[in-house]
C-alpha positions as CSV (number, residue, x, y, z in Angstrom):
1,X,-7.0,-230.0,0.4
2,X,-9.6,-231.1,-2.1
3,X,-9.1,-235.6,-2.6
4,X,-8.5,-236.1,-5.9
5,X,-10.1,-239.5,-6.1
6,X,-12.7,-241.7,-3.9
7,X,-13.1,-245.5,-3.8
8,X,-12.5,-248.4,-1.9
9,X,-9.0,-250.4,-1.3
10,X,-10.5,-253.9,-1.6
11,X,-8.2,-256.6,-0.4
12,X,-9.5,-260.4,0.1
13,X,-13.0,-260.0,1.0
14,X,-12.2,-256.7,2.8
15,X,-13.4,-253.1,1.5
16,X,-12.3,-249.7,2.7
17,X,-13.9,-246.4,1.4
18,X,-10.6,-243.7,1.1
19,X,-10.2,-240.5,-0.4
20,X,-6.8,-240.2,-2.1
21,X,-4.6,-237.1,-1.7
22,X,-1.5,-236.0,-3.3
23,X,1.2,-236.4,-0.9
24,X,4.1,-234.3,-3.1
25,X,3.7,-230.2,-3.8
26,X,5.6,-229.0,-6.6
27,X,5.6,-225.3,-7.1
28,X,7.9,-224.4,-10.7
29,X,8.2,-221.0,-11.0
30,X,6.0,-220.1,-13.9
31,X,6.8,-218.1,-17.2
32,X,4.4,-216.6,-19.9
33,X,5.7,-216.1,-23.1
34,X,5.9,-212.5,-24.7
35,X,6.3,-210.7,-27.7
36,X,9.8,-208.8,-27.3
37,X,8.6,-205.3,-28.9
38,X,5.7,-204.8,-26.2
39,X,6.1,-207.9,-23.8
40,X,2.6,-208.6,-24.5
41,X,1.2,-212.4,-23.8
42,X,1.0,-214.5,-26.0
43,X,-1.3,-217.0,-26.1
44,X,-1.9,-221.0,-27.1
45,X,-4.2,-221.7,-29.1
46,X,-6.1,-224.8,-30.1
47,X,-5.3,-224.9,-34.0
48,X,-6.6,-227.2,-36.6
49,X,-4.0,-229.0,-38.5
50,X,-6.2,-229.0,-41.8
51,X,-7.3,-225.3,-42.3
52,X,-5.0,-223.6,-39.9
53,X,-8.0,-222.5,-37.9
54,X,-8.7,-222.3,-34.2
55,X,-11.2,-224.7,-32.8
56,X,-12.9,-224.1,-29.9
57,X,-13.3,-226.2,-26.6
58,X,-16.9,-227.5,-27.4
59,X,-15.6,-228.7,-30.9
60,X,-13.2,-230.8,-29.1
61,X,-13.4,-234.4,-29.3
62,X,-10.4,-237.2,-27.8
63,X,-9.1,-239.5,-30.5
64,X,-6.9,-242.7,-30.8
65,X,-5.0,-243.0,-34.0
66,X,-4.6,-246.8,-34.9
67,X,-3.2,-245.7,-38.0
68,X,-1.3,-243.0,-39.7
69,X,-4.3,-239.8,-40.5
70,X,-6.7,-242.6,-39.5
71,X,-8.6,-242.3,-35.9
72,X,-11.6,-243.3,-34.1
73,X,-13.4,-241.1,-31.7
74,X,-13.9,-241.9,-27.9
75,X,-16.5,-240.2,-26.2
76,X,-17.6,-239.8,-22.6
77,X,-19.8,-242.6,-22.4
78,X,-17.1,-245.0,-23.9
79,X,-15.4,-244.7,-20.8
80,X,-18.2,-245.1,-18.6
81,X,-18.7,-248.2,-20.0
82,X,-15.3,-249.0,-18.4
83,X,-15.8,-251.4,-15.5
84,X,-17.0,-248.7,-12.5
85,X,-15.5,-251.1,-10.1
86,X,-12.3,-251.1,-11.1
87,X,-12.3,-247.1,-11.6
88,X,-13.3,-247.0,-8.2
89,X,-11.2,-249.6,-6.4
90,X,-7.7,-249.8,-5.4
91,X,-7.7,-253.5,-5.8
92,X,-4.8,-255.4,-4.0
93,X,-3.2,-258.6,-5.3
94,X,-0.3,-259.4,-2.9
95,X,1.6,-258.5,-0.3
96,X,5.7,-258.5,-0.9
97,X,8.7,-257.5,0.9
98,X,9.4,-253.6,0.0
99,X,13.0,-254.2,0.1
100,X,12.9,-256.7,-3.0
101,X,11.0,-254.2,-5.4
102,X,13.9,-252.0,-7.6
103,X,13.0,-248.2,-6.6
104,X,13.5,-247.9,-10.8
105,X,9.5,-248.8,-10.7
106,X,8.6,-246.3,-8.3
107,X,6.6,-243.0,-9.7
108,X,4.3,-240.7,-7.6
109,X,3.3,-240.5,-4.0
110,X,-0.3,-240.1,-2.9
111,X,-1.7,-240.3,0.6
112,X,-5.2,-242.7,1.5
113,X,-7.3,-241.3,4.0
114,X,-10.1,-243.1,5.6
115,X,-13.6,-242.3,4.1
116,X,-16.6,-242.5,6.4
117,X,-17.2,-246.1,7.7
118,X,-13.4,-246.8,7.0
119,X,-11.6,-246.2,10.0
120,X,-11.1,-249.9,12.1
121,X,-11.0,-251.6,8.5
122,X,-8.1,-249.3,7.6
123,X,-6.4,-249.4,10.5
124,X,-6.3,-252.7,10.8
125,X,-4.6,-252.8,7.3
126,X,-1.8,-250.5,8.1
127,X,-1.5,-252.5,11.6
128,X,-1.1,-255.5,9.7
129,X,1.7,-253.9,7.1
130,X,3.7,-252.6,9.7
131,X,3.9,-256.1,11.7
132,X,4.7,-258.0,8.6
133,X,7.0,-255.3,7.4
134,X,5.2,-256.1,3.9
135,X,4.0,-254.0,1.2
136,X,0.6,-254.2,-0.5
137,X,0.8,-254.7,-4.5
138,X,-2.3,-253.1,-6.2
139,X,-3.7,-251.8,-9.0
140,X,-6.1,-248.5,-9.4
141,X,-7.4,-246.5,-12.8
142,X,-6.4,-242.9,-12.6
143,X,-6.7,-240.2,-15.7
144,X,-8.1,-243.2,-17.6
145,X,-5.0,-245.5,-17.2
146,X,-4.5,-248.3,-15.2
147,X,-1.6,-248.4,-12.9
148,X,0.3,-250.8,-10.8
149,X,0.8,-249.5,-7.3
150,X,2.5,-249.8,-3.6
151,X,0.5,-249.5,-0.4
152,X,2.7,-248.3,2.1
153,X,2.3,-247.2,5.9
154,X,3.6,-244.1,6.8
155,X,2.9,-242.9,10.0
156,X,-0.3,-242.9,11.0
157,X,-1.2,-243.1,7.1
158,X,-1.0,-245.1,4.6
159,X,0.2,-243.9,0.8
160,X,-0.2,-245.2,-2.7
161,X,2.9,-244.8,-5.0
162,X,2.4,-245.4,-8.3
163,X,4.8,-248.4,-10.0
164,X,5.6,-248.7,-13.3
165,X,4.5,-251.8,-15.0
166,X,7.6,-253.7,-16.3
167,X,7.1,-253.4,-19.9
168,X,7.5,-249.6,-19.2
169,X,10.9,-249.7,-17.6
170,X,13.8,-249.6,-19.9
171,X,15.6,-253.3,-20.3
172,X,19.6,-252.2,-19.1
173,X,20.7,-254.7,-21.7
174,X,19.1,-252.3,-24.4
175,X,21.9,-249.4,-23.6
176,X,25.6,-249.5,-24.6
177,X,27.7,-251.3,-21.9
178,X,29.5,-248.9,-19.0
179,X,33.3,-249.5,-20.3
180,X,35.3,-251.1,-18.2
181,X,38.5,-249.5,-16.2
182,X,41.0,-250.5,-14.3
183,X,40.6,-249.3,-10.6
184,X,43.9,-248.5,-9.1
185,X,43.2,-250.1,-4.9
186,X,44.8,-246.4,-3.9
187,X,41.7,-245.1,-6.1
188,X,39.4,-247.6,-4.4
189,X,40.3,-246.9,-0.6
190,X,40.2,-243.3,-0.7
191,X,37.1,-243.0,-2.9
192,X,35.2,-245.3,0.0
193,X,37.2,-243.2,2.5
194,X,35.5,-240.1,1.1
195,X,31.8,-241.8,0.7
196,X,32.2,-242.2,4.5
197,X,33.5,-239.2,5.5
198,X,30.3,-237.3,3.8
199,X,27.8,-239.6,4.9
200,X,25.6,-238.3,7.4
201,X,21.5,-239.4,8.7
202,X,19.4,-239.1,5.9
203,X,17.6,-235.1,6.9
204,X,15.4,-233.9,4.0
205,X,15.8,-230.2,5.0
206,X,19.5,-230.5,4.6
207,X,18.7,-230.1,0.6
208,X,16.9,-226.5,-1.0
209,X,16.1,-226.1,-4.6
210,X,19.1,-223.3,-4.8
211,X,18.0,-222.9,-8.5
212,X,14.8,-221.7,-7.9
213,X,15.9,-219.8,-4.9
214,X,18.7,-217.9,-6.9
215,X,15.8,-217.3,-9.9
216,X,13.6,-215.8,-7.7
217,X,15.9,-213.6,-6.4
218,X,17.0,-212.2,-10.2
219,X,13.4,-211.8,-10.2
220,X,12.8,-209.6,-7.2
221,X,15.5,-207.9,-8.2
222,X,14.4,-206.9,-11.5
223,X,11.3,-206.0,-9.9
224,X,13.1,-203.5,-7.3
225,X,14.9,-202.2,-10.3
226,X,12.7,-202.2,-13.0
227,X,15.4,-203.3,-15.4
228,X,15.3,-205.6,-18.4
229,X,18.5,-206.7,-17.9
230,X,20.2,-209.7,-15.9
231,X,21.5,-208.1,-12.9
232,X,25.2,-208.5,-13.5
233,X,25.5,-208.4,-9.1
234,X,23.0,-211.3,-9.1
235,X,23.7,-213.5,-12.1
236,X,23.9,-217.1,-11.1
237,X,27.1,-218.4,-9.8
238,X,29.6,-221.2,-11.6
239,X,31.5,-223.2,-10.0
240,X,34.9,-221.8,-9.2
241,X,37.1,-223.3,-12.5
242,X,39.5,-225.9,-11.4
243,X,43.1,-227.2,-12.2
244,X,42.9,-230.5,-13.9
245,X,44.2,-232.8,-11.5
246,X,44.3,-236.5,-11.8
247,X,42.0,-238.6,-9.8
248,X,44.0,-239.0,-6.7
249,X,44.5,-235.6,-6.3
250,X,40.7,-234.9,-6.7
251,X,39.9,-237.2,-4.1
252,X,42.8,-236.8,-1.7
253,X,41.8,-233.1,-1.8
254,X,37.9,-233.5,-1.3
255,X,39.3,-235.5,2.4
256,X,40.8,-232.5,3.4
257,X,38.2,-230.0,2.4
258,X,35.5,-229.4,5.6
259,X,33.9,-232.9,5.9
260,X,34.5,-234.1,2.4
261,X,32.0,-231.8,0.9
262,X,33.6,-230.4,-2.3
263,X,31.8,-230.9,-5.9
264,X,34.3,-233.1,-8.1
265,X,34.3,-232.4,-11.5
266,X,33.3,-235.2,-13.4
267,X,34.1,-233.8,-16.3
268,X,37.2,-232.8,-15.6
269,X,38.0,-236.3,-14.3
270,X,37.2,-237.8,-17.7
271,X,39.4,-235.1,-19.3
272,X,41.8,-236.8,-17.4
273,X,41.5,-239.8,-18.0
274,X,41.2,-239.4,-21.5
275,X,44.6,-237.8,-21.7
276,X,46.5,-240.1,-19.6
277,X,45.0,-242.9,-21.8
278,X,46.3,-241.1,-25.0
279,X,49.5,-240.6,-23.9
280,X,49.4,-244.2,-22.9
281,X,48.8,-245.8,-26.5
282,X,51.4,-242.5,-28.3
């Protein structure tokens, strides 16, 4: 796997060289677009705005607009002229208890591995996280934006998750208030019954992207059949319909299905709820 960044974490007086590797794989199944008449591709092209005419890559220039139609033009030196150090350096300012930071300002993953001549140093740096049982605070430049970040160890590694910075996470007190409801304590006591009934240790292969897996297979079908059409045998699968029921029912039912595991309709809850309430105030 090819790092997609090299620098230094630099922490007190303390430099490590590290190559930085993405620690997630995402693999969307990928669609073209095509005319219907012939399915041929169809293409994106780079058009300009003014004339309607396609510009090509060498013509390309980055721009900032400060204001509306109005731009100036940042060129590749610009942002060399960037402090190298800081493009180059993970640059750590505390060390904090991970259990205090809201996982709202957690973003992407990314695994540090030692660089030549930054073995011991790093080391000693995940030694020292795992005995505190704190978390490094840091900031690095990727794709020409700085970003707050979380050194973590993990294994015999450490990663870098990118935060958010807080003026980038949404305020609560900006989004209309949850109403309120009364919780009946029959409600309450079977709903915690339930939540401990389908608990289980925390196993990552217990969960499959079934989306793309049902996808795929449409699309091997179609293949095998060199149809057109949506397999009617392999279209994907709704939920069985349900009877409204109130919420008791819902959740006194989910108990006695195998281990609890039964999707509750949510909407059919609120349904629900929304009649009772009407018939309530008629």
């Amino acid at each position: 796997m090819k790092a997609l960044w090299k620098g230094t974490i630099s922490f007190g007086l303390v430099t490590i060289p590290v190559k930085l590797y993405p620690a997630v794989k995402t693999e969307p199944l990928r669609f073209k677009f095509l005319r219907k008449s012939d399915l041929s591709p169809i293409t994106n092209k780079r058009i300009a705005v003014a004339d309607n005419k396609e510009v090509p890559w060498d013509q390309v220039v980055r721009g900032y607009e400060y204001e509306k139609g109005k731009f100036v033009i940042l060129k590749d030196e610009d942002f060399d002229r960037v402090d190298m150090e800081a493009i180059h350096t993970v640059r750590v300012l505390d060390f904090v208890v991970l259990a205090e930071i809201d996982p709202v300002y957690f973003e992407k993953p990314y695994y540090l591995v030692p660089d030549k001549g930054g073995e011991k140093a790093y080391q000693l740096l995940h030694y020292g996280l795992v005995k505190t049982g704190k978390t490094a605070i840091a900031k690095i430049v990727l794709h020409n934006k700085e970003h707050l970040a979380a050194l973590k160890p993990k294994n015999s590694f450490l990663t870098l998750e990118l935060m958010y910075f807080q003026r980038e996470i949404v305020d609560p007190k900006e989004l209309p208030a949850p109403p309120k409801a009364e919780l009946d304590e029959r409600e309450k006591k079977i709903t915690v019954e339930l939540i401990e009934k389908m608990s289980v240790p925390w196993d990552p292969n217990r969960y499959q992207d079934e989306y793309s897996k049902a996808i795929e297979k449409i699309i091997k079908e179609k293949i095998k059949k060199g149809t057109k059409g949506i397999p009617k045998e392999t279209k994907l699968r709704k939920g069985a319909a349900k009877e409204q029921k109130d919420l008791i029912s819902l959740l006194e039912e989910s108990l006695r299905m195998g281990n609890g595991r039964t999707q509750i309709s949510t909407a059919s809850i609120l349904k629900k709820e929304r009649k009772t309430r009407k018939k309530k105030t008629q």
